[in-house]
C-alpha positions as CSV (number, residue, x, y, z in Angstrom):
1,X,-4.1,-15.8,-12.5
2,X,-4.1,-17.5,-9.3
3,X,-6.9,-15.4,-7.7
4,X,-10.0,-14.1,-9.5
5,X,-11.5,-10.5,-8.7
6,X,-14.5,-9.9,-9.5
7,X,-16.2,-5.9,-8.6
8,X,-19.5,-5.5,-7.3
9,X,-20.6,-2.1,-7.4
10,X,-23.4,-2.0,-4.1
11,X,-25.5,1.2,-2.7
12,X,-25.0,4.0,-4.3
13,X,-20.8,4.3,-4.4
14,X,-19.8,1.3,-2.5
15,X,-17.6,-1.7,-3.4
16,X,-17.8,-5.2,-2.7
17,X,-15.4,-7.9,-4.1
18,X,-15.6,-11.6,-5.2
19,X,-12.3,-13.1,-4.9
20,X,-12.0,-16.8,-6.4
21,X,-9.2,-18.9,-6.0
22,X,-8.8,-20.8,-9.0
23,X,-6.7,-23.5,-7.9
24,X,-9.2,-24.6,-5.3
25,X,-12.3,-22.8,-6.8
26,X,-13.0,-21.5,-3.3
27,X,-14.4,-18.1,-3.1
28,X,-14.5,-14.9,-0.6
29,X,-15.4,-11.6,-0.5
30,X,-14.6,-8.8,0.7
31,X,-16.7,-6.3,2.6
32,X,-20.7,-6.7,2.5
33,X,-22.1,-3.7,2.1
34,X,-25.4,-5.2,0.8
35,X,-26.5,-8.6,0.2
36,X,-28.8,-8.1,-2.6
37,X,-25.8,-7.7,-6.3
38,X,-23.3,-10.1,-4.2
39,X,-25.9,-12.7,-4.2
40,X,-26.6,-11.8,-7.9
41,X,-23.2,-11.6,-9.1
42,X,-22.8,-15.0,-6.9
43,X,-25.4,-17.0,-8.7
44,X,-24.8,-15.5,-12.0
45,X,-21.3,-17.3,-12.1
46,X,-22.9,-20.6,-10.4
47,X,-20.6,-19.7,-7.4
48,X,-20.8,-20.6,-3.8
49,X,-19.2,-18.4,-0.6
50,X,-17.1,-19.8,1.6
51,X,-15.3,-16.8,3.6
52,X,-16.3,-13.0,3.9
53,X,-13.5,-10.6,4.7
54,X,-14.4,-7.6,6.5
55,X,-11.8,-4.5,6.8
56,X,-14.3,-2.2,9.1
57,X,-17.0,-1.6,11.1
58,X,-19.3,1.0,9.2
59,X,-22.5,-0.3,8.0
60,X,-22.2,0.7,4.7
61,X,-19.2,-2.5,4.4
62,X,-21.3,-4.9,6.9
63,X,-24.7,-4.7,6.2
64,X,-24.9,-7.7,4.2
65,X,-23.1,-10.1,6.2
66,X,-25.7,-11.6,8.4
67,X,-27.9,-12.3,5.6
68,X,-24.7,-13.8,3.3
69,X,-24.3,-16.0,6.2
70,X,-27.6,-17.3,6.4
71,X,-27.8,-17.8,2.8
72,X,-24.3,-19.4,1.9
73,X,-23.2,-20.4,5.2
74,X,-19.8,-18.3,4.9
75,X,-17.6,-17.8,7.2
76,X,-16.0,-14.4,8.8
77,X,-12.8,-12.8,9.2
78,X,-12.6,-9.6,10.5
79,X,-10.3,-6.7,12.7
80,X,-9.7,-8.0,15.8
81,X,-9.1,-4.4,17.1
82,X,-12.4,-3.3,16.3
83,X,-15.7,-2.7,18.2
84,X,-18.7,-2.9,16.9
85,X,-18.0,-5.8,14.2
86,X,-20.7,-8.0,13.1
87,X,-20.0,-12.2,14.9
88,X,-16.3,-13.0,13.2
89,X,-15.4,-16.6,13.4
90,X,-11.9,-15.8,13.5
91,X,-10.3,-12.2,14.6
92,X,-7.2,-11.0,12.8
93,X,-4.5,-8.6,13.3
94,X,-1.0,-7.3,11.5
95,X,0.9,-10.0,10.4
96,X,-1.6,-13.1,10.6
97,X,-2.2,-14.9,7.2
98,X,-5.5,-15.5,5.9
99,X,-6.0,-18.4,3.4
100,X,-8.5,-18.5,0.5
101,X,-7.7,-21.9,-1.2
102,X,-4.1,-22.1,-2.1
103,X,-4.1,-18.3,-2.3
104,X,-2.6,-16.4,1.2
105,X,-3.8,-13.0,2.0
106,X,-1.2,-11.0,5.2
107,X,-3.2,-8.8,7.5
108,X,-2.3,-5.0,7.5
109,X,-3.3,-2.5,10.4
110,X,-4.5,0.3,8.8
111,X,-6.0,2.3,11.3
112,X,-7.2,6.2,11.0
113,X,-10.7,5.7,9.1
114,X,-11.5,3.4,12.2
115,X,-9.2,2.5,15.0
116,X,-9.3,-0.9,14.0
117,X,-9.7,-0.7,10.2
118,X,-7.5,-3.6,8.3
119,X,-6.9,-4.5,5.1
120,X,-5.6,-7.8,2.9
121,X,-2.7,-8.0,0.6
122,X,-2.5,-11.0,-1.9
123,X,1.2,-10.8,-2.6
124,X,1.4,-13.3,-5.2
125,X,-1.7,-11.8,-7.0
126,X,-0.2,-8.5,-6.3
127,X,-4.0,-7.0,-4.7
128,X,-4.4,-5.0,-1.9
129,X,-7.9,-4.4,-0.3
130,X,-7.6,-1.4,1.4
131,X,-11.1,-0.4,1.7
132,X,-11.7,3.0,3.1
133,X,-7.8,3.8,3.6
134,X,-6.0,3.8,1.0
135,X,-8.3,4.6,-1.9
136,X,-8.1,5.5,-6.1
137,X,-6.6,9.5,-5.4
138,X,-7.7,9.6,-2.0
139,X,-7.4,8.2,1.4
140,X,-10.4,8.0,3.4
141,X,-11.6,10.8,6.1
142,X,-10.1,10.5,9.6
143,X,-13.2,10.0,12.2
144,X,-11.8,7.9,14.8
145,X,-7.7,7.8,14.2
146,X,-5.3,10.7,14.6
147,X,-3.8,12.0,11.5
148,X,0.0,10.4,12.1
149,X,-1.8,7.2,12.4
150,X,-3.4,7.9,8.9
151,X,-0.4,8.9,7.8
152,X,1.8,5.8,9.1
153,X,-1.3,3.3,7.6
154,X,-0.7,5.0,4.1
155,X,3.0,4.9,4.2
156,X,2.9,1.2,5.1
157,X,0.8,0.4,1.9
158,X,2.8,2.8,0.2
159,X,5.7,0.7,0.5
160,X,4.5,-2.5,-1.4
161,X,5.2,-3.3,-4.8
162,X,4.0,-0.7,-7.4
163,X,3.0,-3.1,-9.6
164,X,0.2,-3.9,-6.8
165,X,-3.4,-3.6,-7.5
166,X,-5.2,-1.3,-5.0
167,X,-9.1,-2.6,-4.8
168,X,-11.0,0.6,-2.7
169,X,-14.5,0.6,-0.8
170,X,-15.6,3.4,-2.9
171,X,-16.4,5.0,-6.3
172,X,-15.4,8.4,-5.5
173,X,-12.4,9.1,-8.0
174,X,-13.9,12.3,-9.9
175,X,-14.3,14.3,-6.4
176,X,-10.5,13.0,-5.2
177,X,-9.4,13.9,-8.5
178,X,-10.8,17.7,-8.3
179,X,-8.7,18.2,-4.8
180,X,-5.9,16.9,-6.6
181,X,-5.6,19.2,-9.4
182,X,-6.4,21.9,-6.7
183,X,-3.2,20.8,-4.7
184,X,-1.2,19.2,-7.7
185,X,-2.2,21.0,-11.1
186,X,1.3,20.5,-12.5
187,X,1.8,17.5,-12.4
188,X,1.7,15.4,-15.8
189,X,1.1,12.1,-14.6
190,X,-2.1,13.7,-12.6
191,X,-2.7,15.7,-15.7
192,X,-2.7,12.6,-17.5
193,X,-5.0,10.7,-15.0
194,X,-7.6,12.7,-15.2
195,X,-8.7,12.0,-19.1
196,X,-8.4,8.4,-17.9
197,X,-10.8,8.8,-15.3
198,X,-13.0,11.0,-17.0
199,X,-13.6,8.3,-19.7
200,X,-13.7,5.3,-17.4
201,X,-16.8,7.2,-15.6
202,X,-18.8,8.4,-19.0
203,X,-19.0,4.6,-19.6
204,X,-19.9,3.7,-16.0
205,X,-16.8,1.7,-15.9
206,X,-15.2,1.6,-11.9
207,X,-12.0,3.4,-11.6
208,X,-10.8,0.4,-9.6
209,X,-8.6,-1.1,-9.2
210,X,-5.8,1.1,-9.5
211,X,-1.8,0.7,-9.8
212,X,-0.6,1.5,-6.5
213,X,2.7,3.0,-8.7
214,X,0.5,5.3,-10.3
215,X,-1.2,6.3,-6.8
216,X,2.2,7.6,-5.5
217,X,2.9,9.4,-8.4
218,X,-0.9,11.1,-8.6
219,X,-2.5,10.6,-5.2
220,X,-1.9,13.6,-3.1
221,X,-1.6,12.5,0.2
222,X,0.9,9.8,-1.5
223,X,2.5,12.4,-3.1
224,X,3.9,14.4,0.4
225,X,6.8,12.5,0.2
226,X,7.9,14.4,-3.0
227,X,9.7,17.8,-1.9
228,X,8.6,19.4,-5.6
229,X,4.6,18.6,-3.9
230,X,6.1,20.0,-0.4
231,X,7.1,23.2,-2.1
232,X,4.3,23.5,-4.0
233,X,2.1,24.0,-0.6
234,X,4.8,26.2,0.8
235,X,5.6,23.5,3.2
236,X,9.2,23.0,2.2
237,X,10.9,21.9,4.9
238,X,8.0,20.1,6.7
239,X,8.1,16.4,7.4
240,X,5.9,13.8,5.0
241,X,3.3,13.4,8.4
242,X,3.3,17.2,8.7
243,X,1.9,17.8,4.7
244,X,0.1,14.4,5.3
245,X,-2.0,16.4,7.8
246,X,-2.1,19.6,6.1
247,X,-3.4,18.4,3.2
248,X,-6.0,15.7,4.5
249,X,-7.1,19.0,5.9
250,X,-7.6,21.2,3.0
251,X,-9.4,18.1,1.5
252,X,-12.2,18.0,4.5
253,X,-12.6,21.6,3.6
254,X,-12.7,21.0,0.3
């Protein structure tokens, strides 16, 4: 396994992760939400932290960062297209590589969430940090975006392998999943997704990460591309931004 991924659950529904590359033994994270289990779940593996990797600018994923800095001296990577961020040492955009060790994350724009919201994909380790875009059964709400750039940033992670891992800001899998059986309820594999889900949460175990293959075939707003889903919503005919939008709606309504 050439990258190590460890969860951190922080606040109340938030995710942070450890990433260790085990050919170098160097270690990031990504997102801070709050200092206090990262530094736990730091020293509890004897670990140091050389590199913080932030995806947005909302407090609940950057709260921790100046005090992680002061304590481990780790550096910061972060949107370049987004105000508001925390001091980044270096400022990234789509298409620039990030380096942890031998392992090599490529930058994504994924705006809607945030205009400037990014995420990291770790091809060889097959791990996308998508934070609050793409998340397990959901996508995140649309407060600073417009809904065809939601739409676009979900197709575009859509599109990578499905046997890549999808590692989400937040534990909020049971609520997606109720919206999906309300816009999906005959669909097997979502059928089959929710006893999954259900047991994973009566142990207190995260639903994350998540098979990006089994996203498209039970996320919702992955699912618009399917014309079976379309017609389903009475939107046969409508283009996959068009359902995208209808349906991101019905969720904020939800």
């Amino acid at each position: 396994m050439p990258l190590e991924v460890v969860v951190v659950p922080c606040r109340t529904d938030n995710y942070a992760y450890l990433l260790r590359d085990t050919a170098s033994g160097r270690v990031g994270l990504v997102d801070a939400p709050e200092a206090g289990p990262i530094a736990a779940a730091l020293a509890a593996r004897g670990w140091g932290l050389h590199t913080i990797l932030l995806t947005h600018r909302h407090d609940d994923h950057i709260a921790g960062v100046a005090e992680l800095v002061a304590g481990f001296g780790a550096e910061v990577t972060g949107p370049a297209g987004e105000k508001g961020m925390p001091p980044l040492d270096r400022a990234v955009a789509e298409g620039d590589t990030v380096a942890l060790g031998e392992s090599r994350a490529t930058v994504l724009d994924v705006p809607g969430h945030t205009l400037g919201h990014i995420a990291y994909h770790f091809a060889d380790a097959e791990a996308l940090f998508s934070a609050d875009s793409l998340m397990v059964m959901g996508c995140g709400r649309v407060f600073e975006g417009t809904l065809p750039q939601m739409w676009q940033s979900l197709a575009k992670m859509a599109a990578l392998p499905d046997t890549t891992m999808v590692y989400s800001g937040h534990e909020y899998a049971e609520g997606n999943l109720r919206f999906a059986l309300s816009v999906d309820a005959a669909n097997p594999a979502l059928q089959a997704r929710a006893a999954e889900i259900a047991a994973l949460r009566k142990n207190g175990a995260p639903t994350v990460p998540a098979l990006l293959g089994l996203e498209r075939q039970t996320n919702p707003f992955l699912r618009v591309v399917d014309p079976g889903f379309k017609a389903g919503l009475g939107l046969s005919g409508s283009s996959d931004a068009q359902v995208f939008a209808e349906v991101r709606r019905r969720k904020d309504s939800f």
